[in-house]
Backbone as XML, in Angstrom:
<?xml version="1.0"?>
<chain id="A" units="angstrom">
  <residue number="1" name="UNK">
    <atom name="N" x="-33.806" y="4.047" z="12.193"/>
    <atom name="CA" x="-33.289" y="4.003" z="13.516"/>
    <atom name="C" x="-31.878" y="4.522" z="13.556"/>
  </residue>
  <residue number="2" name="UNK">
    <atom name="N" x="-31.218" y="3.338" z="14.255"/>
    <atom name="CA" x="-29.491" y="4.483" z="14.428"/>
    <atom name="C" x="-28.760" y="4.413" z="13.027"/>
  </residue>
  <residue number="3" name="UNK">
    <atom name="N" x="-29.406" y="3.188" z="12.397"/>
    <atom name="CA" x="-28.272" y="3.163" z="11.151"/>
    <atom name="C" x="-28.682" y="4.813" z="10.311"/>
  </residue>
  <residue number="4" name="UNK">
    <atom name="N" x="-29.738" y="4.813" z="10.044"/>
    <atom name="CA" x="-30.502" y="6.124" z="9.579"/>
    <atom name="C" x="-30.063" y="7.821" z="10.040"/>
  </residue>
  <residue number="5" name="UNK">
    <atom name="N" x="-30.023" y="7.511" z="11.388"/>
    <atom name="CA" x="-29.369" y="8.771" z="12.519"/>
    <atom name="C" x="-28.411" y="8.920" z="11.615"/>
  </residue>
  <residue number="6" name="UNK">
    <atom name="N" x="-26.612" y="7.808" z="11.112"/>
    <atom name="CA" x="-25.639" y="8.179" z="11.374"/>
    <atom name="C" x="-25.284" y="8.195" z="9.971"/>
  </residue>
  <residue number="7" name="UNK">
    <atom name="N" x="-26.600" y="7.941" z="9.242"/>
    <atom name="CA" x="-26.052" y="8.445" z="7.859"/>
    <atom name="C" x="-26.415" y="9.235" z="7.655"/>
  </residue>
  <residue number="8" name="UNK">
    <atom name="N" x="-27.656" y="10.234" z="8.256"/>
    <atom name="CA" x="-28.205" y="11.254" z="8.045"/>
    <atom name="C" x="-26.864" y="12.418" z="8.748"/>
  </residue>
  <residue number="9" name="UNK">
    <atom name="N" x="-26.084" y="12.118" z="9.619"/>
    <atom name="CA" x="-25.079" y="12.770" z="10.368"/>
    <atom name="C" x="-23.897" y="13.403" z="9.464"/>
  </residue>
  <residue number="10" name="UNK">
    <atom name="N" x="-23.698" y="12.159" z="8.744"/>
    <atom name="CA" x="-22.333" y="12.167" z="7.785"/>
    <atom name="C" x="-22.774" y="13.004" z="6.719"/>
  </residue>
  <residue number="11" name="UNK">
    <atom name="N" x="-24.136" y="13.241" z="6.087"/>
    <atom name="CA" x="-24.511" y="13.411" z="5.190"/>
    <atom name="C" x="-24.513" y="15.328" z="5.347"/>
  </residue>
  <residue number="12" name="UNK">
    <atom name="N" x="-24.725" y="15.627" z="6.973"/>
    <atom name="CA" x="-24.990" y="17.349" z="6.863"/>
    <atom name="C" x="-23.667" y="17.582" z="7.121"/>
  </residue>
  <residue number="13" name="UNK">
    <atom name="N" x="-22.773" y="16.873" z="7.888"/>
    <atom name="CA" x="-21.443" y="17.194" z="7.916"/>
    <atom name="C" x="-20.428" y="16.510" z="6.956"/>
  </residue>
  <residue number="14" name="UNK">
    <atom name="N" x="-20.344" y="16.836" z="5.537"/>
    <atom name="CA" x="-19.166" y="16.475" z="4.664"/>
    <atom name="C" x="-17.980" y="16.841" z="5.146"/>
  </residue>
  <residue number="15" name="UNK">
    <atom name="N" x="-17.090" y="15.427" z="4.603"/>
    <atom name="CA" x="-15.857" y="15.612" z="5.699"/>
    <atom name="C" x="-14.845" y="15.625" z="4.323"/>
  </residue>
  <residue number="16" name="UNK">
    <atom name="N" x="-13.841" y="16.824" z="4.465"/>
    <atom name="CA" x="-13.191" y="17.100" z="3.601"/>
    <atom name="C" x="-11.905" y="16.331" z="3.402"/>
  </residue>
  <residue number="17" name="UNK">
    <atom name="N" x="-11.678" y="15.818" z="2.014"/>
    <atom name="CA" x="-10.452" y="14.959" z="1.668"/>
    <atom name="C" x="-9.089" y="15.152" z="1.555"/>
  </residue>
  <residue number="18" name="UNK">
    <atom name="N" x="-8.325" y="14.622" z="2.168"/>
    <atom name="CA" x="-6.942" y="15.336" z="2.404"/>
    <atom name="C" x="-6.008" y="14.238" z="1.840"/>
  </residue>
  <residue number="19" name="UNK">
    <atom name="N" x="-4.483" y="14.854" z="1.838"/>
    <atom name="CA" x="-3.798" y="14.174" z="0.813"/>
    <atom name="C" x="-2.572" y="14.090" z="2.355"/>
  </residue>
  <residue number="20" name="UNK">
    <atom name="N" x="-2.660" y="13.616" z="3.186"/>
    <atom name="CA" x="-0.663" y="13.668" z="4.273"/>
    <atom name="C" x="-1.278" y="14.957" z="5.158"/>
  </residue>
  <residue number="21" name="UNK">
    <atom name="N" x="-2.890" y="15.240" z="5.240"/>
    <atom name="CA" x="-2.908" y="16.658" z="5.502"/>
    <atom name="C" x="-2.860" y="17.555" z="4.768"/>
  </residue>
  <residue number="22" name="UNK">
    <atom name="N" x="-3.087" y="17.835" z="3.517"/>
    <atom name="CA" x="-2.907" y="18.571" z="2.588"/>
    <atom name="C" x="-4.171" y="18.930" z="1.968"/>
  </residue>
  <residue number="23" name="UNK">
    <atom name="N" x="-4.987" y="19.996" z="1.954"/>
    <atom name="CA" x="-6.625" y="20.080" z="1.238"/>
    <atom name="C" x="-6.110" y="20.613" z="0.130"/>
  </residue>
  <residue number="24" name="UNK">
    <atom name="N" x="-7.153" y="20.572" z="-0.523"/>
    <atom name="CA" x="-7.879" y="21.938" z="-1.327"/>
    <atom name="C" x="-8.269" y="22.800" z="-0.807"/>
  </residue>
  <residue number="25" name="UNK">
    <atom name="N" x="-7.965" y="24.090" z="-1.380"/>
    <atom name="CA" x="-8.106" y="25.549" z="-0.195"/>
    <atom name="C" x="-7.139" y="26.060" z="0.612"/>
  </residue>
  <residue number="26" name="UNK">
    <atom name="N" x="-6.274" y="25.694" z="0.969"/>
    <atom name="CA" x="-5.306" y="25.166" z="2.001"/>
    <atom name="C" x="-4.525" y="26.364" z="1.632"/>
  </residue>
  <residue number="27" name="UNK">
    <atom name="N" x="-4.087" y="27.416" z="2.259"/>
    <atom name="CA" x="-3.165" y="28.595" z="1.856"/>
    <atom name="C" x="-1.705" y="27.757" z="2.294"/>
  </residue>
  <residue number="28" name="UNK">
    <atom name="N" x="-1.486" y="28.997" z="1.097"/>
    <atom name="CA" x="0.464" y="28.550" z="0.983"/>
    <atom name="C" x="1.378" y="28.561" z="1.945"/>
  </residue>
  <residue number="29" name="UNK">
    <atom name="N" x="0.655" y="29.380" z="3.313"/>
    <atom name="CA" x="1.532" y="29.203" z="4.291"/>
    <atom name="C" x="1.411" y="27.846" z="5.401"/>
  </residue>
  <residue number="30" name="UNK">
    <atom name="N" x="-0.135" y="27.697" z="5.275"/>
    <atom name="CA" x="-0.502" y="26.320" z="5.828"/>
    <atom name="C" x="0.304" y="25.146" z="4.989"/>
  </residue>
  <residue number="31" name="UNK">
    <atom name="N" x="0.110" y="25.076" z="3.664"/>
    <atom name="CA" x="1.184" y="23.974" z="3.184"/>
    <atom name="C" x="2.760" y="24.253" z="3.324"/>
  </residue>
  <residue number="32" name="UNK">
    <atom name="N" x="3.195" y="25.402" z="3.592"/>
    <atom name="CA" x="4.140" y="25.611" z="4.095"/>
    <atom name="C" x="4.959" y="24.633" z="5.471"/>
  </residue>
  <residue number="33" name="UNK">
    <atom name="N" x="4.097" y="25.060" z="6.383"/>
    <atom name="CA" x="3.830" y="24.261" z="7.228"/>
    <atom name="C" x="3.358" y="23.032" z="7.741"/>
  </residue>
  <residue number="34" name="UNK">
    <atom name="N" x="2.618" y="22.238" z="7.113"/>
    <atom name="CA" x="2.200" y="21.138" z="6.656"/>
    <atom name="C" x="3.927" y="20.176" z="6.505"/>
  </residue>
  <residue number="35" name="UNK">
    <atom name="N" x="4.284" y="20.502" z="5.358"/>
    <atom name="CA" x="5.639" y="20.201" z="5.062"/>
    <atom name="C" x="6.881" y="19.958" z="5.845"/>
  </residue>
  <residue number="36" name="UNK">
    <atom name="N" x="6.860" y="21.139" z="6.558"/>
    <atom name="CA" x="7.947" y="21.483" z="7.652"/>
    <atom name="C" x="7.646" y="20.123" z="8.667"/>
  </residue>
  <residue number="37" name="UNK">
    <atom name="N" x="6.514" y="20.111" z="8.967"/>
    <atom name="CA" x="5.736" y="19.225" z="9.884"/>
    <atom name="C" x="6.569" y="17.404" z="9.431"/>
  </residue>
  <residue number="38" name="UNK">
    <atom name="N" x="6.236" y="17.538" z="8.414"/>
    <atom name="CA" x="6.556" y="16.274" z="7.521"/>
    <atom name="C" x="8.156" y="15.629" z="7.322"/>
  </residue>
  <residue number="39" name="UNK">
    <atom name="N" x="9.209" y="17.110" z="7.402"/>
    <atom name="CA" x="10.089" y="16.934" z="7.382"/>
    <atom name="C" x="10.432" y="16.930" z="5.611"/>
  </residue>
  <residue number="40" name="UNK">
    <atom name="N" x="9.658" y="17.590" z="4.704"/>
    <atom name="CA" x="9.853" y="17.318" z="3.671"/>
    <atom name="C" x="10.986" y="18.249" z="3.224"/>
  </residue>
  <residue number="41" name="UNK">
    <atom name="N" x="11.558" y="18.473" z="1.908"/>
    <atom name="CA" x="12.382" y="19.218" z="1.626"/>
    <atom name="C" x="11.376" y="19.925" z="0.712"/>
  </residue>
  <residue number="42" name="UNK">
    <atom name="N" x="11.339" y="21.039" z="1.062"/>
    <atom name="CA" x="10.554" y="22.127" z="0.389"/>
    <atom name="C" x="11.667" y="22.767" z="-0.957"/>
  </residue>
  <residue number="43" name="UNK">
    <atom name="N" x="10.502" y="23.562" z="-2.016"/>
    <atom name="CA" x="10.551" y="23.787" z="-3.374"/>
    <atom name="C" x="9.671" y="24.599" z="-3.073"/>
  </residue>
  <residue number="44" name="UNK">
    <atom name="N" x="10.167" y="25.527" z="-3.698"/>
    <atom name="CA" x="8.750" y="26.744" z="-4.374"/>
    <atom name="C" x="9.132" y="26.828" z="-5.821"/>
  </residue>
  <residue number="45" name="UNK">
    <atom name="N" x="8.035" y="27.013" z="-6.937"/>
    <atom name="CA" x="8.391" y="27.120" z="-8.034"/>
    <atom name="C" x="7.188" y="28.369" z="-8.479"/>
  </residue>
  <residue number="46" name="UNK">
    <atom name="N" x="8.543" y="29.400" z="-9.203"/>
    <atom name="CA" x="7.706" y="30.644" z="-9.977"/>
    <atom name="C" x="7.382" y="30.291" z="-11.300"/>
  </residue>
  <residue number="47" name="UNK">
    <atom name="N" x="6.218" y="31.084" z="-11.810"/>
    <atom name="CA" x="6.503" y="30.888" z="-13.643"/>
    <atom name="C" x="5.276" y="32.079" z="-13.752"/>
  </residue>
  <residue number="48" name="UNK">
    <atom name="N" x="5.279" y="31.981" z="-14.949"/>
    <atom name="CA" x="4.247" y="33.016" z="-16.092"/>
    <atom name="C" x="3.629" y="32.145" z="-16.876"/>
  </residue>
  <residue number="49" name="UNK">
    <atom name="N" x="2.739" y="31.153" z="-16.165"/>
    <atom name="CA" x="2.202" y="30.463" z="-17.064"/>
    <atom name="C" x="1.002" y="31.409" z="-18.523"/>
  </residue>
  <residue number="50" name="UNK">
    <atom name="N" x="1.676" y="30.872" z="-19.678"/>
    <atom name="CA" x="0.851" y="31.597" z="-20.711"/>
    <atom name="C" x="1.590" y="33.238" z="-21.387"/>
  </residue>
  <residue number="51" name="UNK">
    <atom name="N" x="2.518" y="33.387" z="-20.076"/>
    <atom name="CA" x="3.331" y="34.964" z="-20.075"/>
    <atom name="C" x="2.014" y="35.902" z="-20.171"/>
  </residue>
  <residue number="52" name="UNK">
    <atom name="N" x="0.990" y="35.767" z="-19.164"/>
    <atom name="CA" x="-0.458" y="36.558" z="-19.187"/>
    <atom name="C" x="-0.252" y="37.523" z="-17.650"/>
  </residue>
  <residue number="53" name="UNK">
    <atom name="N" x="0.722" y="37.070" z="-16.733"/>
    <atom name="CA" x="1.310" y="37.804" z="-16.084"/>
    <atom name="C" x="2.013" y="39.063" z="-15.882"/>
  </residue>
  <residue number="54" name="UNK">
    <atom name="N" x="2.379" y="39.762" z="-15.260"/>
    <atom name="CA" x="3.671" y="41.007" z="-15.611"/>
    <atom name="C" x="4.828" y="40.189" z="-14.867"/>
  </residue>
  <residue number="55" name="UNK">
    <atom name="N" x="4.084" y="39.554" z="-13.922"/>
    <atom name="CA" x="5.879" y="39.105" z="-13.318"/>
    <atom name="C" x="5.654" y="37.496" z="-12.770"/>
  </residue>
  <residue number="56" name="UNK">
    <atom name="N" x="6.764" y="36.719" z="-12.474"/>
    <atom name="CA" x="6.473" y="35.347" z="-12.354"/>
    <atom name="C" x="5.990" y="35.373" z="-10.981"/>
  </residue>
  <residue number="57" name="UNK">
    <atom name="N" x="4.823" y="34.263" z="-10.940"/>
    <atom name="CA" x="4.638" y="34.490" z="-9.261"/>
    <atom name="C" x="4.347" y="32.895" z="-8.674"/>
  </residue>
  <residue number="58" name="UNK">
    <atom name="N" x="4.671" y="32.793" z="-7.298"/>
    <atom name="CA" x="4.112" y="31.144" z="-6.890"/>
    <atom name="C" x="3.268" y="30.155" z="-7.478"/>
  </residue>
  <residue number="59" name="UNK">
    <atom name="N" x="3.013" y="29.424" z="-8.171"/>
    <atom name="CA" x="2.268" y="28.769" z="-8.248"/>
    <atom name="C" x="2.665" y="26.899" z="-8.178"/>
  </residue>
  <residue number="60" name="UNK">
    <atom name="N" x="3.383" y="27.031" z="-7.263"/>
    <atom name="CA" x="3.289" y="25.652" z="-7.434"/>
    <atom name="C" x="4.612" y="25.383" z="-5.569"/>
  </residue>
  <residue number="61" name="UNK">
    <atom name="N" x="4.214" y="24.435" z="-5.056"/>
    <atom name="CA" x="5.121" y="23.855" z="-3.630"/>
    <atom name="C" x="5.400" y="22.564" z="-4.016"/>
  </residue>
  <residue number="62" name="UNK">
    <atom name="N" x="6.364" y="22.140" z="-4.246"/>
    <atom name="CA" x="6.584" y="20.469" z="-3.720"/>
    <atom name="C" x="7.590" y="20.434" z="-2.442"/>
  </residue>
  <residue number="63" name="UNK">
    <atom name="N" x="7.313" y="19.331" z="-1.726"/>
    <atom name="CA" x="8.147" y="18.525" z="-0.905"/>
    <atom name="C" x="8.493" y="17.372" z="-1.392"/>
  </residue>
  <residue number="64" name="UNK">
    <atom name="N" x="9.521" y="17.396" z="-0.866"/>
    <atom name="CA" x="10.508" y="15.713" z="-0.499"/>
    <atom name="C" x="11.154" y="15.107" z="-0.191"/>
  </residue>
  <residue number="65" name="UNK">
    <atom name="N" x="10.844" y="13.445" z="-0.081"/>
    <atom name="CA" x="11.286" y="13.167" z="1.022"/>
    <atom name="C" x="11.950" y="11.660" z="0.433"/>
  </residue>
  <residue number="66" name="UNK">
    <atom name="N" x="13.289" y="11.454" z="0.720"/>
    <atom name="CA" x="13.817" y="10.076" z="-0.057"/>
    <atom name="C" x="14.520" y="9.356" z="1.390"/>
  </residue>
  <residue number="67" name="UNK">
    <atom name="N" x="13.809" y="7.582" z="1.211"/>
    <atom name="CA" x="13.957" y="7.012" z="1.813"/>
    <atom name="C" x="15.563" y="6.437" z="2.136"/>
  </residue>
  <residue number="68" name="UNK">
    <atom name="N" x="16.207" y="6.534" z="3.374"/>
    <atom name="CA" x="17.512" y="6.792" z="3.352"/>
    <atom name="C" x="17.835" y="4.747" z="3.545"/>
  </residue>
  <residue number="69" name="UNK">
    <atom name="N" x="16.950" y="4.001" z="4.183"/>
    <atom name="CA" x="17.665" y="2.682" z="3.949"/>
    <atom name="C" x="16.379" y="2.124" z="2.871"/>
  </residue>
  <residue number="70" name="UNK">
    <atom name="N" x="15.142" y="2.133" z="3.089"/>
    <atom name="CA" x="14.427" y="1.574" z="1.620"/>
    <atom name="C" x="14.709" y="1.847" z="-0.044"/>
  </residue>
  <residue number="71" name="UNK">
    <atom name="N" x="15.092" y="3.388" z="-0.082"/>
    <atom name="CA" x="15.285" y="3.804" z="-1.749"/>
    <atom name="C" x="14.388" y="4.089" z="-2.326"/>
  </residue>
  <residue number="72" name="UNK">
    <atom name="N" x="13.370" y="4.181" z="-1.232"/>
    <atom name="CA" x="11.906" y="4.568" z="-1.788"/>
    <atom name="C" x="11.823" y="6.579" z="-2.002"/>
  </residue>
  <residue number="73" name="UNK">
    <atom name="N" x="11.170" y="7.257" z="-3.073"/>
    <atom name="CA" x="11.425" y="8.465" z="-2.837"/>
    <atom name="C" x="9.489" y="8.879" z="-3.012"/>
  </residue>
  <residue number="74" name="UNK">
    <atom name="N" x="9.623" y="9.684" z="-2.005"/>
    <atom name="CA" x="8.273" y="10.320" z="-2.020"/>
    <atom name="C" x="8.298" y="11.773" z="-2.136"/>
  </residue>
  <residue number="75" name="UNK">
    <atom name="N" x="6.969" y="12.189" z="-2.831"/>
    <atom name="CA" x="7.271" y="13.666" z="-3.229"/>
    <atom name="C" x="5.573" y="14.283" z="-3.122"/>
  </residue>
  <residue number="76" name="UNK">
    <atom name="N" x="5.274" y="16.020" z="-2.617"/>
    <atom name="CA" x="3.534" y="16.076" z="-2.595"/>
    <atom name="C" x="4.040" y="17.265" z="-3.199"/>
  </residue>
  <residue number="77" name="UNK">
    <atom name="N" x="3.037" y="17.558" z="-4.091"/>
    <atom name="CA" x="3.110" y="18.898" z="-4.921"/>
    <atom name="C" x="1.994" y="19.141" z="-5.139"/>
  </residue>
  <residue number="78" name="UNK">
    <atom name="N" x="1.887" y="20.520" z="-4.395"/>
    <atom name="CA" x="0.877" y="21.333" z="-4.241"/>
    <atom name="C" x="0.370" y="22.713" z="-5.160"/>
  </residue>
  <residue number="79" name="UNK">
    <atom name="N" x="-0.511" y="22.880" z="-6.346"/>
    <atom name="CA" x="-0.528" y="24.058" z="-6.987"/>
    <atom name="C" x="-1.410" y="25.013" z="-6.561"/>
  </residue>
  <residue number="80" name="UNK">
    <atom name="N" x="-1.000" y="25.686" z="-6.411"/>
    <atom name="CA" x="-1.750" y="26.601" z="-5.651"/>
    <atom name="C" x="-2.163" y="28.038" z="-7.090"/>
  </residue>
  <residue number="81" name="UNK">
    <atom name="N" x="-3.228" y="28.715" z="-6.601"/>
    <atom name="CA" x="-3.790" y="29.599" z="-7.331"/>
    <atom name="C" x="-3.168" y="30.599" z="-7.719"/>
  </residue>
  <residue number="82" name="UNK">
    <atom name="N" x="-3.037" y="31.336" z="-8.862"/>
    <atom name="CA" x="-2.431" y="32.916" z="-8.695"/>
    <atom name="C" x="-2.947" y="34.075" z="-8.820"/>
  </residue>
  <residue number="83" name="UNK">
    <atom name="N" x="-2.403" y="34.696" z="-8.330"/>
    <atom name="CA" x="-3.413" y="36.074" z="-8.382"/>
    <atom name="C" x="-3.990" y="36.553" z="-9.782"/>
  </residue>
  <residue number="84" name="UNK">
    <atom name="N" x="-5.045" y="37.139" z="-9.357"/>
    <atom name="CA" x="-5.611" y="37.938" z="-7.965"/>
    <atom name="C" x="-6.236" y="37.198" z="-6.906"/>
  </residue>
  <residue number="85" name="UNK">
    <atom name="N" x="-6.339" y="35.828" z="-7.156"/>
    <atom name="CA" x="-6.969" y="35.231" z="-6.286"/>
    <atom name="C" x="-6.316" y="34.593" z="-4.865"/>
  </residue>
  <residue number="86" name="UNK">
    <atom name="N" x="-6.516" y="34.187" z="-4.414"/>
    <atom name="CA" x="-6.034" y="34.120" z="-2.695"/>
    <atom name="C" x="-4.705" y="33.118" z="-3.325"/>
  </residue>
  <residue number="87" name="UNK">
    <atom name="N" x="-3.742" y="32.982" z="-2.935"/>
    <atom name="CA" x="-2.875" y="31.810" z="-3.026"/>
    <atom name="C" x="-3.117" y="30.697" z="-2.090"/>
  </residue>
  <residue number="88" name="UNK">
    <atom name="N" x="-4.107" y="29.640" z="-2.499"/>
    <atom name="CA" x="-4.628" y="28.511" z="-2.054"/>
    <atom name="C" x="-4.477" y="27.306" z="-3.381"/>
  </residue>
  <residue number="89" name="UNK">
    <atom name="N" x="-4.481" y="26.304" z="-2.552"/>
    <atom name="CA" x="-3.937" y="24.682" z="-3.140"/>
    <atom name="C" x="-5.205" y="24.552" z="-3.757"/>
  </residue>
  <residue number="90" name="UNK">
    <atom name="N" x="-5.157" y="24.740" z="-5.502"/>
    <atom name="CA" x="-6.327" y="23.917" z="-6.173"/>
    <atom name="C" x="-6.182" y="22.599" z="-7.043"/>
  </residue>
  <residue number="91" name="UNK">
    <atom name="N" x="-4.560" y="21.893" z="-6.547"/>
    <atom name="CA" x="-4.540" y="20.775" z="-6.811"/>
    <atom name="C" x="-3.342" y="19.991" z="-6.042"/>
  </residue>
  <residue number="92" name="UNK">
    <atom name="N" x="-3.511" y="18.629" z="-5.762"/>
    <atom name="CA" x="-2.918" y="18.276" z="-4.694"/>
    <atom name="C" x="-2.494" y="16.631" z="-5.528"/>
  </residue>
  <residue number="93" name="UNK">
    <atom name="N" x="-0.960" y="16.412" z="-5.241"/>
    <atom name="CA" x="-0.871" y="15.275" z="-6.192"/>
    <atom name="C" x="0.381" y="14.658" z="-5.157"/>
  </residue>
  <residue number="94" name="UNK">
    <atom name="N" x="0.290" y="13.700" z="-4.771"/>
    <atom name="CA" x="1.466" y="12.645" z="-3.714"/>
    <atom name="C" x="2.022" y="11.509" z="-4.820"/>
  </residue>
  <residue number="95" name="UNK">
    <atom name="N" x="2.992" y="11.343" z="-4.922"/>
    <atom name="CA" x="3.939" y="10.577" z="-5.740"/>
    <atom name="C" x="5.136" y="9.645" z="-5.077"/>
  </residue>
  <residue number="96" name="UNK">
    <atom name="N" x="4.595" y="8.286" z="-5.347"/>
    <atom name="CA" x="5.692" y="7.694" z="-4.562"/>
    <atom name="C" x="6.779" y="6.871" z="-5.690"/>
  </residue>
  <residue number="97" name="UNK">
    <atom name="N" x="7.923" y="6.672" z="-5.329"/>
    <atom name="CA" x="8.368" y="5.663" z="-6.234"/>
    <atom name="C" x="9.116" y="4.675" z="-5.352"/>
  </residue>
  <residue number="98" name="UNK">
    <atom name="N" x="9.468" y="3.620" z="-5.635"/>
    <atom name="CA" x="10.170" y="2.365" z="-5.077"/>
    <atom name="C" x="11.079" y="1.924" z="-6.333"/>
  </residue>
  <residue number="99" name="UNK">
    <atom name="N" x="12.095" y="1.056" z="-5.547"/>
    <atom name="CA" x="13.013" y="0.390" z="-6.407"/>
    <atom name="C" x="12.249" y="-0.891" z="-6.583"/>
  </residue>
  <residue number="100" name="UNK">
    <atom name="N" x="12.587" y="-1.452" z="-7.817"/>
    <atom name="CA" x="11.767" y="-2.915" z="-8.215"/>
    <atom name="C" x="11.517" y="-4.002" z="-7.043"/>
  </residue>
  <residue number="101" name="UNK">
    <atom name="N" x="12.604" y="-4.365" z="-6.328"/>
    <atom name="CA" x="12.056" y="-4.970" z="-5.186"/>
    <atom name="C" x="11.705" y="-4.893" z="-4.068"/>
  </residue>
  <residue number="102" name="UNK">
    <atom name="N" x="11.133" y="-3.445" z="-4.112"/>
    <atom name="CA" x="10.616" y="-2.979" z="-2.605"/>
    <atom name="C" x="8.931" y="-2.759" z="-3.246"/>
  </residue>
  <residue number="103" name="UNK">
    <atom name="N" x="9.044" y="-2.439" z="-4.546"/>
    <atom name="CA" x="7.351" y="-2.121" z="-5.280"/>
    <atom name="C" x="6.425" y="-2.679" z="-4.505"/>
  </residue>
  <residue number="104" name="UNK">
    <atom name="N" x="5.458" y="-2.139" z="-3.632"/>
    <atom name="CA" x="4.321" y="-2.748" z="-3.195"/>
    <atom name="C" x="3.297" y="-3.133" z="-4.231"/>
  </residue>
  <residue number="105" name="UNK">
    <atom name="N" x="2.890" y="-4.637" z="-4.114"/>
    <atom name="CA" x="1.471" y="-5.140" z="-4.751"/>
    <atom name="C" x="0.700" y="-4.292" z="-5.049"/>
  </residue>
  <residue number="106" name="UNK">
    <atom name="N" x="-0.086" y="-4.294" z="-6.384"/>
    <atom name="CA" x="-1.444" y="-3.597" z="-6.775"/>
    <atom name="C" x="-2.395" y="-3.741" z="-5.567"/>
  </residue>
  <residue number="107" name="UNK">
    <atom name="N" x="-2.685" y="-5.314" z="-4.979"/>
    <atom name="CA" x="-3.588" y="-5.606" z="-3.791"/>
    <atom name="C" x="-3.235" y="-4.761" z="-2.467"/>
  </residue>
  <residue number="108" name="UNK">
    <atom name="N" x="-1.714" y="-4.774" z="-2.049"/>
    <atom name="CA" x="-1.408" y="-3.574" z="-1.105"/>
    <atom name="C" x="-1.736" y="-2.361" z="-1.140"/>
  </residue>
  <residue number="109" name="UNK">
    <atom name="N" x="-1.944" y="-1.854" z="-2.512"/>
    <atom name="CA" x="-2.127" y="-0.557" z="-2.677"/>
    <atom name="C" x="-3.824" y="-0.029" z="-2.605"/>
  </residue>
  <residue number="110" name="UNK">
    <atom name="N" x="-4.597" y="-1.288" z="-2.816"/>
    <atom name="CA" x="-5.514" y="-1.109" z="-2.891"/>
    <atom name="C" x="-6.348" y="-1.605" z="-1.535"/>
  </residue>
  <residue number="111" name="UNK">
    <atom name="N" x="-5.681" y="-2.486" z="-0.531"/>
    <atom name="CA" x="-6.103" y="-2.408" z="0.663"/>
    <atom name="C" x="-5.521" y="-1.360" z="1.140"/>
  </residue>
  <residue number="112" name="UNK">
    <atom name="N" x="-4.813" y="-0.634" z="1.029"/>
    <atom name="CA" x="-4.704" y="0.904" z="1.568"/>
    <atom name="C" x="-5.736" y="1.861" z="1.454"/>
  </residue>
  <residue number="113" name="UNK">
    <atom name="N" x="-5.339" y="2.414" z="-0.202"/>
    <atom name="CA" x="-6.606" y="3.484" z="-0.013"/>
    <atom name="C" x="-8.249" y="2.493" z="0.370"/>
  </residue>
  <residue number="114" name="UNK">
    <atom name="N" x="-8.438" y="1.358" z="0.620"/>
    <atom name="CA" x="-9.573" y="0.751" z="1.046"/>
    <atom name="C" x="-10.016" y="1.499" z="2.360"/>
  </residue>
  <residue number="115" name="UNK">
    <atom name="N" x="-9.149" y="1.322" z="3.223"/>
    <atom name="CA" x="-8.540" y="1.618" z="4.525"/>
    <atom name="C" x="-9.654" y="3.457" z="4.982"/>
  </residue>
  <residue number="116" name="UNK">
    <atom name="N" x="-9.271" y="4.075" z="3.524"/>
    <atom name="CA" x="-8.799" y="5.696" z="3.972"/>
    <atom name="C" x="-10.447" y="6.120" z="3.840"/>
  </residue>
</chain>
């Protein structure tokens, strides 16, 4: 019946996982923007990973963002692909830190992502 309908629903439409808004796939100008959105302090970082390159090229965005009365600092770093292939996010990593007495509970953290 409906329970059946609305799992059969979810099941043809997979709903893609995001990190603040942030996918996999996600071109560098969309996380570009993403960021800006966020208010983060943007980073671009070049390299030659392996030196298999001729020249250093994007592969990697972080933002961040440090809490001005908590002391909490948050940071999303985004790696994105390098050519020849499209410059898109094939890994997506959010990092928070707190000072010892602001640390949220293991149980807080885990009724959160419960939540998501």
């Amino acid at each position: 019946g409906l329970a059946f309908a609305s799992l059969s629903a979810l099941a043809a439409e997979p709903r893609q996982l995001d990190t603040l808004g942030f996918r996999l796939g996600m071109p560098a100008q969309a996380v570009v923007h993403r960021m800006r959105e966020l208010s983060l302090t943007i980073n671009a970082h070049e390299g030659n990973p392996g030196n298999v390159l001729d020249k250093p090229m994007l592969h990697r965005l972080t933002g961040q963002r440090q809490g001005a009365t908590s002391g909490s600092d948050e940071s999303i770093e985004a790696d994105l692909v390098t050519p020849p292939g499209a410059q898109v996010v094939w890994r997506v990593m959010r990092i928070s830190a707190y000072p010892a007495q602001a640390k949220p509970t293991v149980a807080t953290v885990y009724d959160s992502l419960q939540e998501k």
